[in-house]
C-alpha positions in Angstrom: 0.0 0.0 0.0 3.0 2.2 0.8 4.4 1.6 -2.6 1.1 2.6 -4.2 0.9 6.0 -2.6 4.9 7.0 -3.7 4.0 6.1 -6.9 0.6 7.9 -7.1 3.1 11.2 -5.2 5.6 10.9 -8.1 2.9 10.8 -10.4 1.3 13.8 -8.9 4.9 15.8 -9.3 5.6 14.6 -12.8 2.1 15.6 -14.1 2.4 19.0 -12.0 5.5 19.5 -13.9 4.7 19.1 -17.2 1.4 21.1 -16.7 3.9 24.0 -15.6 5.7 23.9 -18.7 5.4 27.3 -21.4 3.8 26.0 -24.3 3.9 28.5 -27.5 0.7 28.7 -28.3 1.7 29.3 -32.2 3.6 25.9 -32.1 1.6 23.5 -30.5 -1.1 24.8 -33.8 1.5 23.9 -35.8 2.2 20.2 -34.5 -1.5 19.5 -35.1 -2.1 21.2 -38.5 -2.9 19.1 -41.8 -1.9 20.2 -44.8 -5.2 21.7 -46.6 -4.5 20.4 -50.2 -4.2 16.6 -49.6 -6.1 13.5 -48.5 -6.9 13.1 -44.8 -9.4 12.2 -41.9 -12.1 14.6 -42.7 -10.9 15.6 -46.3 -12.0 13.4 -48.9 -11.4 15.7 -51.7 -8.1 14.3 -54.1 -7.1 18.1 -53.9 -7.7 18.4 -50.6 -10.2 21.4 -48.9 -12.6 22.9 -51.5 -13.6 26.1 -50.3 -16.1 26.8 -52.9 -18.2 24.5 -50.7 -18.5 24.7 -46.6 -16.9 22.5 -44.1 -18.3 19.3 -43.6 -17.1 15.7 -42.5 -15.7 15.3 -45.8 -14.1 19.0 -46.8 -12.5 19.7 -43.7 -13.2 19.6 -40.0 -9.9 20.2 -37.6 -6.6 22.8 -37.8 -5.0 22.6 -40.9 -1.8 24.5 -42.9 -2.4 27.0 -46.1 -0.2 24.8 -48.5 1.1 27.2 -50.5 2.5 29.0 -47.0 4.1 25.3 -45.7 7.5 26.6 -46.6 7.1 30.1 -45.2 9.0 31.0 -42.1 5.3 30.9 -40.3 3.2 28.7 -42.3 -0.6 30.0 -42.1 -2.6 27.9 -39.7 -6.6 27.8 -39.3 -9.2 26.0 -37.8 -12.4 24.5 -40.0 -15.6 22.8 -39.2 -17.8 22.2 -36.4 -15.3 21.8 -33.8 -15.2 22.5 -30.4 -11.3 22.9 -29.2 -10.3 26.2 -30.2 -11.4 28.7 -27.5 -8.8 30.5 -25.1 -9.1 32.4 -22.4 -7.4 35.9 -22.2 -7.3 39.3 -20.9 -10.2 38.0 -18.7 -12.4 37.2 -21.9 -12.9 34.1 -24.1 -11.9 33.6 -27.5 -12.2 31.5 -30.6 -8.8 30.9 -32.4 -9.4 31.7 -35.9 -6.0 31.5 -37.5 -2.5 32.7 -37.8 -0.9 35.3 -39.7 2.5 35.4 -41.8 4.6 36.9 -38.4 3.3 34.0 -36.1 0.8 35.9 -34.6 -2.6 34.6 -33.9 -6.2 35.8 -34.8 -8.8 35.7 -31.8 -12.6 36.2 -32.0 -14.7 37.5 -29.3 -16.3 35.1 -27.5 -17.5 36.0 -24.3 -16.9 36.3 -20.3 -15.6 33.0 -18.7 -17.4 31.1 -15.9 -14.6 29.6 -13.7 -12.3 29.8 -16.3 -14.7 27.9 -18.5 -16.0 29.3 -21.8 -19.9 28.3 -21.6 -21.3 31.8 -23.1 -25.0 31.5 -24.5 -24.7 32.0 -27.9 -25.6 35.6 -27.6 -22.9 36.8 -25.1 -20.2 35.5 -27.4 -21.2 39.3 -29.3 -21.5 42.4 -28.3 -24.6 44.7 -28.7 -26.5 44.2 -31.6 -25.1 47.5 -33.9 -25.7 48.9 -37.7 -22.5 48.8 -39.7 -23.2 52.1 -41.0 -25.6 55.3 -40.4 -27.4 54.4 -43.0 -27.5 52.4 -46.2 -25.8 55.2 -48.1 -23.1 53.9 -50.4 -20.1 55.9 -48.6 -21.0 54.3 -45.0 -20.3 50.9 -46.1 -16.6 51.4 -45.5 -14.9 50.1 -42.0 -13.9 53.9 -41.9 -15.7 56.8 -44.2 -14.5 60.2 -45.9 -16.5 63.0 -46.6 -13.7 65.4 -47.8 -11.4 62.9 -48.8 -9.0 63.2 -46.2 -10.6 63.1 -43.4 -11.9 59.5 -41.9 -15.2 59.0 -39.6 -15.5 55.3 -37.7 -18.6 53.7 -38.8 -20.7 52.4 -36.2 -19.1 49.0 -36.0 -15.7 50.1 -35.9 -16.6 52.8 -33.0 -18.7 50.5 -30.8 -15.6 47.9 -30.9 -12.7 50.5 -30.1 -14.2 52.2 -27.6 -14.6 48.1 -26.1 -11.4 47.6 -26.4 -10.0 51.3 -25.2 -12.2 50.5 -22.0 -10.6 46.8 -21.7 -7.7 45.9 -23.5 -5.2 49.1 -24.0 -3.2 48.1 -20.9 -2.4 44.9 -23.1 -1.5 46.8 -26.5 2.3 45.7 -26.6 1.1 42.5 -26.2 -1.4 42.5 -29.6 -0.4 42.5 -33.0 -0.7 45.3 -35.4 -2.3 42.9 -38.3 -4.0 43.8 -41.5 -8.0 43.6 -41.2 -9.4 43.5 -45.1 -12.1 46.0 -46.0 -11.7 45.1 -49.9 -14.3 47.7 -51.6 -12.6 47.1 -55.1 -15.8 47.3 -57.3 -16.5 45.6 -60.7 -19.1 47.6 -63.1 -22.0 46.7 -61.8 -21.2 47.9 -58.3 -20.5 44.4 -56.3 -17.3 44.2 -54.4 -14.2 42.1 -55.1 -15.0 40.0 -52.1 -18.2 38.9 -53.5 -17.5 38.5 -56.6 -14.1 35.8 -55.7 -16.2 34.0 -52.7 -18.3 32.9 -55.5 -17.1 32.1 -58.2 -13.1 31.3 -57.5 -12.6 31.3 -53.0 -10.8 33.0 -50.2 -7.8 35.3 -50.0 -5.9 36.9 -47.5 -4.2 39.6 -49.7 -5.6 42.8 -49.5 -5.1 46.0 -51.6 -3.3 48.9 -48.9 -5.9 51.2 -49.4 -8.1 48.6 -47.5 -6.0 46.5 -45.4 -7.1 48.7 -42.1 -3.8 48.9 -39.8 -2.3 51.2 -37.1 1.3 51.1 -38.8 0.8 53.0 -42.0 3.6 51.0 -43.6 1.9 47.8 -43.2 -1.6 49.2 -44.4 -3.9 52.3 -44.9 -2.7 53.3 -41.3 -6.3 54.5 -40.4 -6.6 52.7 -37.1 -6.4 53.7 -33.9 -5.8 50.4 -32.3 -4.7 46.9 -33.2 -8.8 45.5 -33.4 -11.3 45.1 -36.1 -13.7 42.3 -36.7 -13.7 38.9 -38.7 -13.7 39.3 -42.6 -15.4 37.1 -45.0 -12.3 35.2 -47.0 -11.6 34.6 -43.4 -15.0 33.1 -42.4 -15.0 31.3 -45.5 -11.6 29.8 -44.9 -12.9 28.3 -41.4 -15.9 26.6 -42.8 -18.9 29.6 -44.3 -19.9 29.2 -47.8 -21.4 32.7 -49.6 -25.4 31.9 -50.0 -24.9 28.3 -48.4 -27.0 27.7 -45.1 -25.5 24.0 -45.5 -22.0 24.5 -42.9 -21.8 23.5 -39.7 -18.6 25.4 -38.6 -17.8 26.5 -35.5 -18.2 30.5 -36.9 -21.8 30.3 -37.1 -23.5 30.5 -34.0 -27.2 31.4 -33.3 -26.3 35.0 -33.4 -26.1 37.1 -36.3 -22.9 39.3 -36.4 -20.7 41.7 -39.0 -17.7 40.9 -40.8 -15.8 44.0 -41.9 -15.9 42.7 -45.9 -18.5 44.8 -48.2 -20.7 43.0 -50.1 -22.1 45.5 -52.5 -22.5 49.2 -52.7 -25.2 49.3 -50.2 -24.6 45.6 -48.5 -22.0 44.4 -46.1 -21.7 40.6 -45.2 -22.4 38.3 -42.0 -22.9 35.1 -40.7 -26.3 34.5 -40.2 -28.5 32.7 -37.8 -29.5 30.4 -40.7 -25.7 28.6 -41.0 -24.8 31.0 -44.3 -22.4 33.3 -45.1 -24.7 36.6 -46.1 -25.4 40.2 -46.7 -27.4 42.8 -45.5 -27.8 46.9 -46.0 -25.7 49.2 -43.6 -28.3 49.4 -41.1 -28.9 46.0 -40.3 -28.6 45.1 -36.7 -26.4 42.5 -36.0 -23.3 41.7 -33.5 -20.1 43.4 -33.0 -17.2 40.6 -32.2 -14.3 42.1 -31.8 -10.5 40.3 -33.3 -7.6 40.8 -32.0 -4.5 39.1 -32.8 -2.1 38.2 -30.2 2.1 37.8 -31.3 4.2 34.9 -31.4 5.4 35.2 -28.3 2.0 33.7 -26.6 2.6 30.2 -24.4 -0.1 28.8 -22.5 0.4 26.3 -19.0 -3.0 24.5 -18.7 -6.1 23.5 -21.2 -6.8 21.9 -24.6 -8.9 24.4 -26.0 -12.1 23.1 -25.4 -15.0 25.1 -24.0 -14.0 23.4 -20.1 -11.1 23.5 -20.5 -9.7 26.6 -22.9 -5.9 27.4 -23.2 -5.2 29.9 -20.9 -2.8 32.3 -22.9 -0.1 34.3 -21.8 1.6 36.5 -23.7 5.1 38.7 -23.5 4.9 42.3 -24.4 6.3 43.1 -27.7 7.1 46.9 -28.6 7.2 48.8 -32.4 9.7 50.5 -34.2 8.4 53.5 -35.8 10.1 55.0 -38.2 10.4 59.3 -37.5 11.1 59.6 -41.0 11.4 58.0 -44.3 15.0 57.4 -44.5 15.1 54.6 -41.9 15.2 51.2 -43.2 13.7 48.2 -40.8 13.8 44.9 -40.9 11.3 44.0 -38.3 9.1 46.7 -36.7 8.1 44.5 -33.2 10.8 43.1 -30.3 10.2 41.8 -27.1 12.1 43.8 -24.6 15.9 43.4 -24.4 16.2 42.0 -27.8 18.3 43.3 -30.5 16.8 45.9 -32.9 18.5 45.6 -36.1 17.9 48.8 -38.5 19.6 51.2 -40.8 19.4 54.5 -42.5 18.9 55.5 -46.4 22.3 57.3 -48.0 21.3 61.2 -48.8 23.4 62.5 -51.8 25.7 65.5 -50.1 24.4 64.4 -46.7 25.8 62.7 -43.9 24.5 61.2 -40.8 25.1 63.6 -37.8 23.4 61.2 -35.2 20.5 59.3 -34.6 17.4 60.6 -32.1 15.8 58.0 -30.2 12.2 58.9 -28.5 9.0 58.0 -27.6 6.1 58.8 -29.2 5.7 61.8 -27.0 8.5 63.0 -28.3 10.4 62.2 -24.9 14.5 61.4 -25.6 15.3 58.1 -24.8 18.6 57.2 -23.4 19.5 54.6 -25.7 23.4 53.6 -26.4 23.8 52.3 -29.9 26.1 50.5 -31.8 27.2 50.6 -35.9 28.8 48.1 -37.8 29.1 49.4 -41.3 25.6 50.5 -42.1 24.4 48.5 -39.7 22.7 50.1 -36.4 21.9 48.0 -33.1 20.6 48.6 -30.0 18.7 47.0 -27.0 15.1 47.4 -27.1 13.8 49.4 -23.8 10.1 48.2 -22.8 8.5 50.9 -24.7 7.9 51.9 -28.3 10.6 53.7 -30.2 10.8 56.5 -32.9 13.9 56.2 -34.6 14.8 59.5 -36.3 18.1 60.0 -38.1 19.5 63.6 -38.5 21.5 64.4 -41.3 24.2 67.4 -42.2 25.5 68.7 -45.2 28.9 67.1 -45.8 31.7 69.3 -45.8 35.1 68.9 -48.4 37.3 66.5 -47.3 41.3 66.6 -46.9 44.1 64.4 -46.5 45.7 63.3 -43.4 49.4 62.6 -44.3 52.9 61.6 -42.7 56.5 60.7 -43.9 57.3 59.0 -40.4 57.1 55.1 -39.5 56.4 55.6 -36.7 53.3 57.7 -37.0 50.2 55.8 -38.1 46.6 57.5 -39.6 43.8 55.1 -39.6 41.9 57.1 -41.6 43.7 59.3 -44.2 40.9 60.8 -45.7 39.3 63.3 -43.2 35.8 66.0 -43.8 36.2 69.4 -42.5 35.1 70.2 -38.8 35.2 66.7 -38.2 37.4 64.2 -35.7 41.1 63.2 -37.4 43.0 60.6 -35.6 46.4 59.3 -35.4 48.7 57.4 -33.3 52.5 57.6 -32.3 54.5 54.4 -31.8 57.4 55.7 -29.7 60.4 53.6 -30.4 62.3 51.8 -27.5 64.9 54.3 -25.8 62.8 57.3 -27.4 60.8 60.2 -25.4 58.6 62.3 -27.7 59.6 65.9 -28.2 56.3 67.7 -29.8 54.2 67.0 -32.4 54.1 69.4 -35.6 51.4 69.8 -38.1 51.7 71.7 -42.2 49.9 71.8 -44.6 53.0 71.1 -46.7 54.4 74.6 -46.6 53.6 76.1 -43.4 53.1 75.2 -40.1 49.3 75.2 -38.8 47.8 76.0 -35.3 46.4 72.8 -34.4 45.0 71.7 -30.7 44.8 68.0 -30.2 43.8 65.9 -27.3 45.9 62.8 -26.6 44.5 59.8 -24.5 46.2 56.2 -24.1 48.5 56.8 -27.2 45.7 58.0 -29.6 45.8 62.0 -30.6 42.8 63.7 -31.8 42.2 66.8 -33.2 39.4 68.9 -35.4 40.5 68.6 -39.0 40.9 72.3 -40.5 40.1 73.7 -43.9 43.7 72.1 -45.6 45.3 69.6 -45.9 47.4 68.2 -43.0 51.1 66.7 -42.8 51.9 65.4 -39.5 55.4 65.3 -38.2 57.3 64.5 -34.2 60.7 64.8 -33.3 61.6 62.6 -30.5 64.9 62.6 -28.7 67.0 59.5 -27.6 66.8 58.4 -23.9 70.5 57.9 -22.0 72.3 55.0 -21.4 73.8 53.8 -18.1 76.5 51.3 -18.3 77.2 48.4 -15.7 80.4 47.3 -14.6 81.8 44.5 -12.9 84.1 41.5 -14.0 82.3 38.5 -12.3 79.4 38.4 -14.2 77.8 37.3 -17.3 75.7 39.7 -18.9 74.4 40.2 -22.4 74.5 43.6 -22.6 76.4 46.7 -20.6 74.3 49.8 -21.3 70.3 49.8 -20.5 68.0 53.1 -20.2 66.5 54.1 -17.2 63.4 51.3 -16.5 65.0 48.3 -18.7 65.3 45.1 -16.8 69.0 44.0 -16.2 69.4 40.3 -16.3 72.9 38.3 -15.7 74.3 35.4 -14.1 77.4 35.2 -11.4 80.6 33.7 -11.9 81.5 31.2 -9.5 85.4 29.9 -9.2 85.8 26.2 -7.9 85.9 26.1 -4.3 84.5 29.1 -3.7 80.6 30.1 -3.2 78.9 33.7 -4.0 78.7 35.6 -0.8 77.1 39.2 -1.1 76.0 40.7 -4.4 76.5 44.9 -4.0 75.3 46.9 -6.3 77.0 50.5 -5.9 76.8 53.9 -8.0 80.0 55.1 -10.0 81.1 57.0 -6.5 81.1 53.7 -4.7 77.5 54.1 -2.6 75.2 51.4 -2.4 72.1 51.4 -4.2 68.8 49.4 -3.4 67.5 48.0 -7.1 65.5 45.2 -5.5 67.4 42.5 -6.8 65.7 38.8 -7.4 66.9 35.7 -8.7 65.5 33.0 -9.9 67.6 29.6 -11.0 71.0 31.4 -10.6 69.8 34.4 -12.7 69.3 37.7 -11.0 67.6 40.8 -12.4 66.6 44.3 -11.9 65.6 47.5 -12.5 68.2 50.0 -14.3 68.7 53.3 -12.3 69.4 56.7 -14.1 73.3 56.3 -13.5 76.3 54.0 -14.2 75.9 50.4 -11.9 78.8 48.5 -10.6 78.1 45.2 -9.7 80.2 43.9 -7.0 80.5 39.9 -6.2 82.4 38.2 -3.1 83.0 34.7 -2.6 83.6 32.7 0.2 86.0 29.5 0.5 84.4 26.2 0.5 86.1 22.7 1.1 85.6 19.9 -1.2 83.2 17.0 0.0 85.2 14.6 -2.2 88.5 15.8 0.0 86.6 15.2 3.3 85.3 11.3 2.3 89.6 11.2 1.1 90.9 11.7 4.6 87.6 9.7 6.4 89.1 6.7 4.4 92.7 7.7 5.2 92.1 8.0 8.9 90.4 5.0 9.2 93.1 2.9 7.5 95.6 4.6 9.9 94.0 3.5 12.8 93.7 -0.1 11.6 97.1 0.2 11.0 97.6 0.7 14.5 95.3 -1.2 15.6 96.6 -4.5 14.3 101.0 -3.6 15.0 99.6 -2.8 18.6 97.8 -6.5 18.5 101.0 -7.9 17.4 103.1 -6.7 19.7 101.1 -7.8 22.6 100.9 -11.5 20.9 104.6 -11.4 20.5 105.0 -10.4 24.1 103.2 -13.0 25.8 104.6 -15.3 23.8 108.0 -14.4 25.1 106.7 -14.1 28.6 105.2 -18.0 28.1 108.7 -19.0 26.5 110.5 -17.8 29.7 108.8 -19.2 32.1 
């Protein structure tokens, strides 16, 4: 029984852990897309999807992959059919994932309030109020955004009941959604109907746009007319996830029992919706129907918990990501949204007779921001602060240029070519032994009043209205000799701060005593002398050295073991004549008696 509770524990840990783990939201769509153009569970089609007919169990019911976008660096995903495991939950409000975009970022439909972190809406809350699209049925309300003057733009109904929504909800999460392009295609034909209508019958869905209708904040991306990153749902769109144009046949997930808007125009007078009858349809301006807002979050959103099912939605989180906005039109940008601290890569358009004279950083209050910036060629780089930037380059007219010149070797010019008013730079590479004297500047016939700043070895000066010739005199350094006779040294004459390096001379039998080191009038010096496997060194002194050696007497240890063994063999000597002679004598004493 023990044993059953550990391992139900470690269960419990594992699955807490994995449950824990960041998923990319963007990725896991990925790992469960089809491709749309072939064969598979709910596509019976040789060719895949059709999308002149709605989803069904046999044209398309799951998440599946635009083909033709399969080898683009974000593949465009999208859900189809009657399904039921694409709702999320964020910002405190539920969502139906509708499909990605070309930067990774991923479309979100309104779908109501959660109830315990379940999305259960009626069918109704998944809108908001019923609105008109338009003021009226007049021809010019029909747009997501109107013009009386021709410069000036007016919301329509729909797009001011869903941004002042999302001002009152969702602008302190704007630098975490997407700037994306929300199609209001009112390309006409001759007879007045609308390039959307027209394709969604007789040819299927895009998601191109012209940029006079693809409604954006960022005027580079599109028309620039919005004020923030929401619109609604367009038709190609709705038609890509399931709705057929005049069908009442689908049964995907985008029709609910609800009318609402897209933001596609139908006709001069029309606009189109999904109605309550399963169809993708149209209606005059001022129809009442829903107002569900999309937003699109970026790539950078993970999710911890859920599966996307109305119990259980993914529950999103996403990391801010702030804009580059260019303060004119001479900056060039390769991406226009970071997260914070990651690299911003941009440059800045050459200007015939201009040069750059720096680069203004602000937000878009105009504020300066501190920002410390790097270039690499033409390349600029910096950190991205957690706030939007406006990156504005200031220009100057160039000035002529002169040259920077020099007949020494030891003078070197980095840059020889050098604009008036502006920074020249050199260096001086001092010789060993050498002290510089002063530094002289011509412009090849006389001499010129020229201020520099030196630091670490490199000079610096404001290049004048000439041409410049730079020129030093430098002045040899003394040398000090060192003298003594029981040494070996390579060399007897050092400068002031060389480092004096020699060995000592040792006579047999004798061993090195004191090493002295006086000046030429015989007083000792202190040069902190080390030595290091019988070689000493030092510092030279401004003055003449003698080095002074004395030995003392030592005795050999070979002579020592010599006598040992002669000293020994003398005392056997003795030894054994003393024996003898005391053998002999008793025997005489014995012989006597």
């Amino acid at each position: 029984m023990k044993k059953y509770f550990i391992l139900i524990f470690l269960s419990m840990i594992l699955t807490t852990t994995v449950n824990a783990e960041d998923k990319n939201l963007y990725n896991e769509l990925k790992r469960n897309a089809l491709d749309d153009s072939k064969v598979s569970t709910y596509v019976t089609g040789s060719n895949g999807i059709d999308f002149m007919n709605p989803s069904s169990e046999t044209n398309g019911r799951g998440i599946y992959y635009i083909h033709n976008t399969k080898n683009n660096t974000y593949p465009i995903i999208y859900y189809r059919g009657n399904i039921s495991n694409n709702y999320a939950i964020y910002a405190g409000y539920c969502w139906q994932i509708l499909l990605s975009t070309d930067s990774g970022a991923i479309k979100l439909l309104y779908a109501g309030l959660p109830d315990n972190n379940k999305c259960l809406a009626e069918e109704g809350a998944k809108s908001l109020n019923k609105v008109a699209f338009g003021l009226s049925n007049d021809n010019k309300y029909g747009s997501y955004m109107y013009t009386e003057d021709g410069t000036t733009y007016i919301d329509s109904v729909l797009k001011e009941t869903i941004d002042n929504w999302f001002e009152n909800n969702l602008t302190n999460r704007i630098n975490e959604i997407e700037d994306v392009i929300y199609c209001n295609d009112r390309t006409p034909d001759d007879t007045y109907q609308f390039a959307a209508r027209n394709r969604l019958l007789n040819t299927g869905p895009t998601l191109s746009c012209p940029k006079e209708y693809s409604y954006t904040v960022d005027s580079d991306l599109g028309n620039g007319r919005l004020k923030y990153p929401v619109a609604t749902v367009t038709a190609d769109e709705l038609t890509y996830i399931g709705l057929k144009l005049k069908d009442t046949t689908s049964d995907s997930f985008a029709w609910i029992n609800f009318s609402y808007w897209a933001i596609t125009p139908y006709s001069y007078n029309k606009n189109m919706y999904p109605n309550t009858k399963h169809a993708l349809n149209e209606n005059t301006f001022s129809y009442q129907a829903g107002a569900r807002p999309v937003i699109a979050v970026n790539n950078t959103t993970v999710f911890r918990t859920g599966n996307g099912e109305r119990n259980t939605p993914y529950i999103l989180e996403v990391t801010p990501v702030y804009k580059i906005i260019k303060g004119n039109e001479f900056v060039i940008l390769n991406n226009t949204n970071y997260a914070i601290g990651t690299t911003v890569d941009f440059k800045v358009q050459a200007r015939e007779g201009l040069t750059i004279k720096d680069i203004i950083f602000t937000d878009e209050d105009g504020n300066n921001l501190n920002i410390s910036y790097t270039k690499n060629g033409d390349n600029y780089h910096f950190e991205m602060p957690n706030k939007n930037v406006v990156i504005t380059p200031n220009y100057r007219q160039l000035k002529p240029f002169h040259s920077l010149t020099t007949n020494k070797s030891f003078i070197t010019i980095p840059i020889d070519s050098i604009e008036e008013e502006q920074e020249a730079l050199f260096s001086i590479n001092i010789p060993h032994g050498y002290k510089l004297l002063n530094i002289t500047f011509s412009d090849g016939n006389n001499n010129l009043d020229i201020n520099y700043e030196e630091d670490n070895n490199t000079y610096r000066f404001i290049m004048p209205s000439s041409n410049v010739e730079i020129d030093a005199l430098l002045e040899e350094l003394p040398k000090y000799k060192i003298i003594s006779n029981n040494i070996d040294i390579t060399n007897n004459e050092y400068y002031k701060g060389d480092k004096v390096v020699f060995r000592v001379k040792k006579p047999i039998g004798k061993e090195i005593d004191k090493i002295i080191i006086t000046d030429s009038a015989g007083k000792e010096v202190d040069v902190n002398l080390t030595v290091k496997d019988d070689e000493y060194s030092f510092i030279m002194l401004d003055k003449d050295l003698n080095i002074n050696v004395t030995y003392i007497s030592i005795i050999n240890p070979n002579t020592f073991s010599n006598i040992n063994i002669i000293l020994k063999l003398l005392i056997i000597t003795i030894i054994i004549i003393s024996m003898n002679f005391i053998i002999n004598k008793r025997k005489a004493q014995i012989k006597s008696s």
